[in-house]
N, C-alpha and C positions, 0 to 999 in steps of 0.2 A: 536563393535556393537552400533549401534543407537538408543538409546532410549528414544521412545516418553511419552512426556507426558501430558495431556489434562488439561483445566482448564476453570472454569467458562464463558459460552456467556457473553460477555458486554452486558448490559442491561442500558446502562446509557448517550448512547450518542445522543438519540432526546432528544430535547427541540425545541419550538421554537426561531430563532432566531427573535431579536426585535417584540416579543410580541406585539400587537396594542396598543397604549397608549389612554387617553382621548384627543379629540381633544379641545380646545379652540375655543369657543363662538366669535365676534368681536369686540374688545374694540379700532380697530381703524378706521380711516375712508378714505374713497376714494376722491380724488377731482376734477375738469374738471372746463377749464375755456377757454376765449376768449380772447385777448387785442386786441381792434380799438381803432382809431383815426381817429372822425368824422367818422363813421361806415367803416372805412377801417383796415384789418387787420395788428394786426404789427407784422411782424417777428422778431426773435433774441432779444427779450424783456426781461429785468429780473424779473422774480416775487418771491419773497421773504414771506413766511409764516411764524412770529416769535408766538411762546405759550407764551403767556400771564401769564402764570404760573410759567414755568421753564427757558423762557429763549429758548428754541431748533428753532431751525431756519432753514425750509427747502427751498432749491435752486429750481428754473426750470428755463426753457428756452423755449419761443413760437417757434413754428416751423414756418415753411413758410407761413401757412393759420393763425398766430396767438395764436393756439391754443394751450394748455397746458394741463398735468392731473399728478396727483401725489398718491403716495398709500402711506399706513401705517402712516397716519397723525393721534396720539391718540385724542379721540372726545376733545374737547373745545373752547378757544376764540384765536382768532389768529391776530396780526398786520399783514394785508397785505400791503406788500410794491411793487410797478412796478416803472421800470426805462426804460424806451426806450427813448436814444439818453438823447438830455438834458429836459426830462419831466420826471416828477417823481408822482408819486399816492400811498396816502393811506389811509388805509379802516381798519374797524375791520371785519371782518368774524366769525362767530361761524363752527365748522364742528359737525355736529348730526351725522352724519350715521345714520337715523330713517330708522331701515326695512333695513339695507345694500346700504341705498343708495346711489349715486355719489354727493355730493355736488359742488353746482356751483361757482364759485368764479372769474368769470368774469369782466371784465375791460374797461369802455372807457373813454380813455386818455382825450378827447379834454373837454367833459361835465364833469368831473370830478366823475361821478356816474356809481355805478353798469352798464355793460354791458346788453346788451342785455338778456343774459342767453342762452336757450340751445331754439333749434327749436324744430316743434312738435314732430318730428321722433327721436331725442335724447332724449326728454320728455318720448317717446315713449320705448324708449331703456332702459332708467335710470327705468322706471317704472318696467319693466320684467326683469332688476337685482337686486332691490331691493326685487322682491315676491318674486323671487329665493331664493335671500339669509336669508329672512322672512321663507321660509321651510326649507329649509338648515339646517339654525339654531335650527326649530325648533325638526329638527330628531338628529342632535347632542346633543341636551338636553336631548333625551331621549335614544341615544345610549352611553352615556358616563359611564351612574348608570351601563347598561350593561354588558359592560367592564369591570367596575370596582369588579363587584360581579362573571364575567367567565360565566355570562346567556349567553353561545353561541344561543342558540337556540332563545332566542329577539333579539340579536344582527345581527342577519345574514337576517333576512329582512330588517331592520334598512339599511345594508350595502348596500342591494341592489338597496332600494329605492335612497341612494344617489349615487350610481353611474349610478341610470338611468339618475338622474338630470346633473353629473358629469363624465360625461363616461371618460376625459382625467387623472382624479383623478386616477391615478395609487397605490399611499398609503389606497386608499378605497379599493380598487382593492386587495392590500396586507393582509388588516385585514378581508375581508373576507374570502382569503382563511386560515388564518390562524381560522377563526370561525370554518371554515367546516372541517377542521384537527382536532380541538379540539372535534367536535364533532363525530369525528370517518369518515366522507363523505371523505376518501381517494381519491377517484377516480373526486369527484366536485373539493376538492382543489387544483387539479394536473391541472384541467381543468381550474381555475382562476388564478390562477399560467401564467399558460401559456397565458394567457390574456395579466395581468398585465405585463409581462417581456418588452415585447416590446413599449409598453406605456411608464415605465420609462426609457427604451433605447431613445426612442426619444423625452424625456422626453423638451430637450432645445429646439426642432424643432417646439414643437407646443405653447412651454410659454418661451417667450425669460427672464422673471424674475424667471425662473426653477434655482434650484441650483444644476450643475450637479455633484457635489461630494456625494450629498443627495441620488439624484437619482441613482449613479452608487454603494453605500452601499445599496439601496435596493432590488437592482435587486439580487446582491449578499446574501441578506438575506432572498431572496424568493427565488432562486436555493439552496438554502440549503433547507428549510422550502419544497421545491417542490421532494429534495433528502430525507428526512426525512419521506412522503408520500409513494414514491415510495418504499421505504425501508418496511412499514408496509402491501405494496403491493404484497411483495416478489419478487419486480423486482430489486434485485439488481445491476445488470447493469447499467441500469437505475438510480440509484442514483446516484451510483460512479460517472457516466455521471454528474450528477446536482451536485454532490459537487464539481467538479476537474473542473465544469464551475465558479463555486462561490468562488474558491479558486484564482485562475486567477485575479479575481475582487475583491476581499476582499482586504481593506488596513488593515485587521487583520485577515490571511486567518488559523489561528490556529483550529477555531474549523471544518471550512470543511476538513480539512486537516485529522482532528482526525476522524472522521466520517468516510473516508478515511480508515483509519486506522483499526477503530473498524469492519468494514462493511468487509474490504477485512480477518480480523482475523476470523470474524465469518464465513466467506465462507469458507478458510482454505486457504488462497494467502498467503503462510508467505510473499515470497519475495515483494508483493506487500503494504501489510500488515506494513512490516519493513519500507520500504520507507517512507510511508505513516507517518509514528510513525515520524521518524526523522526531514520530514518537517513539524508536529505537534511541536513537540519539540521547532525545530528552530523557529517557530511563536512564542509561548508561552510556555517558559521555566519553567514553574510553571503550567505544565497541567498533575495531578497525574499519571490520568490513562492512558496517554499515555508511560510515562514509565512502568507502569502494564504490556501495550499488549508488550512492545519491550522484556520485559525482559523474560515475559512468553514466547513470540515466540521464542526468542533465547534459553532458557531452553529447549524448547521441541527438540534443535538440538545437544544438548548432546551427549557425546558419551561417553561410559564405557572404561575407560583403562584392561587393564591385571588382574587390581589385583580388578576390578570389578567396583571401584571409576568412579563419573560420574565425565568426562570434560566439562565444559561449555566453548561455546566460549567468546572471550575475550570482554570483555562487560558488561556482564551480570549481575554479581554481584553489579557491580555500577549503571546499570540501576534499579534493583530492591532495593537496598539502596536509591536510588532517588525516588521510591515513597514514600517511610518511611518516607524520611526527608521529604515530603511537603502533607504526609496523614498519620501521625501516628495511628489514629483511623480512617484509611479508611474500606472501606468494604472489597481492598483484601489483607489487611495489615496482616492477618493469613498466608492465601496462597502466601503470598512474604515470609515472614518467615520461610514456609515450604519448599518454593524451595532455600532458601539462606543455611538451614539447609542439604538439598540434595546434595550442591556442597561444603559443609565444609566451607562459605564463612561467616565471622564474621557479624553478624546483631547487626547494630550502634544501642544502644538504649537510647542514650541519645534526641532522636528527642520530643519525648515527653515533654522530662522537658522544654527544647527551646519552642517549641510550648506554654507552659502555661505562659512565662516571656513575 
């Protein structure tokens, strides 16, 4: 005879994954420049930016028309050096970033002095990048305290206004649904979710200095984050969906995996349940309550011999000793106890004292 046995719904497996951080303010600066000779462009020119300070020394190369631009320059005084052919130029340059702006650092060979600089319509441009990131800045200043205190409810306008400004911004796109989860808007954050996924998929297509390992852990952390939603939706399916997509992409796919897990236990899918457990396991071998659900699943498929004694199949015991040793004062460390007690099977109890050394 088979005898079931029931135990606690997991109650433990949302959180969100990668929570919004604060974002950083600009402490570096952007640059754009020309090289002529006698007002003629030069291409394949070296320009050389040394810091004044430390010594860091960054590289470009003028393209066909001349021209050059360079990012993440920290503000200060810079030696600029140009070498095209046998002519050589140098200058000192300051980079401000005042207001986000593009600094110019322009070049002509023959007069030995500053370039030209930039025409009206790049004047033009520089100008409406700089207000941008003058607001930018100034809603990051004030979405960061947000954050940091879990005010979802100031932070989720905050997020919106910046990605009106920033609609390819996919990680705005992230922490707002991750607001609207916190604030209970299930159904908003499923809807930004689904936004955001495809933004960071082609995340390299639209910013070719995108980093897509960044971009493909986030998409992954928002199909979870999006299965987590769906979960408190009661569309189960539906999650399982968005975890076993985020598991796929995860280069740490343990906790969709478990979610996986927890999700199908609670439905009552032992076998899919089980599965679930073991490539949690195999992700992250120090995940308690994933040997919790394998051991309880497998207890509940007991079977009573003749002389009434329950069988466990062969597992089980080590699986529920394996939460002991890596959760001695977990929450179902009773009920591993109970069922280790149920199958006659010795409960290690030296895991505590290890734990305290």
């Amino acid at each position: 005879m088979k005898t079931k046995l029931t135990y606690a719904v997991m109650t433990t497996l949302l959180f969100l994954a990668a929570t919004a951080t604060a974002w950083s303010q600009a402490t570096a600066g952007k640059i754009q420049g020309k090289v002529t000779d006698g007002g003629k462009p030069v291409a394949d020119a070296q320009v050389t930016l040394t810091n004044a300070d430390n010594g860091r020394a960054f590289k470009m190369k003028t393209d066909k028309n001349g021209q050059f631009n360079g990012v993440g320059l920290p503000f200060g005084v810079y030696d600029e050096e140009v070498t095209a052919g046998d002519k050589h130029f140098k200058t000192k340059v300051q980079i401000r970033g005042e207001g986000g702006a593009v600094d110019d650092v322009s070049v002509e060979m023959t007069s030995g002095k500053p370039g030209a600089g930039p025409s009206k319509e790049e004047l033009e441009k520089m100008k409406t990048e700089r207000d941008k990131a003058v607001n930018e800045n100034t809603l990051i200043a004030q979405l960061n305290p947000a954050l940091q205190a879990k005010d979802w409810a100031t932070a989720e306008p905050i997020l919106t206004k910046l990605i009106a400004m920033n609609p390819n911004r996919w990680d705005y796109q992230q922490a707002l649904g991750n607001a609207q989860f916190s604030e209970g808007k299930f159904d908003e954050a499923v809807a930004t979710f689904d936004k955001a996924i495809p933004i960071a998929e082609n995340a390299t297509k639209t910013d070719p200095k995108a980093d897509p390992a960044k971009a493909k852990a986030g998409v992954a952390q928002m199909l979870t984050n999006e299965g987590n939603a769906y979960l408190k939706l009661k569309k189960n399916d539906k999650a399982i969906e968005a975890y076993t997509k985020a598991a796929a992409m995860d280069p740490n796919p343990g906790t969709a995996y478990f979610n996986i897990c927890a999700t199908q236990y609670n439905s009552g899918n032992t076998q899919g349940a089980l599965v679930a457990c073991d490539k949690a396991i195999s992700a992250d071998p120090n995940r308690a309550d994933a040997y919790f659900i394998k051991g309880s699943l497998m207890m509940a498929e007991s079977k009573q011999d003749k002389d009434g004694k329950l069988q466990a199949p062969a597992g089980t015991a080590e699986a529920l000793n394996k939460y002991l040793e890596l959760a001695p004062d977990g929450p179902h460390a009773n009920d591993v106890k109970q069922m280790l007690n149920y199958i006659g099977a010795k409960i290690e109890t030296t895991y505590h004292e290890r734990k305290k050394k």
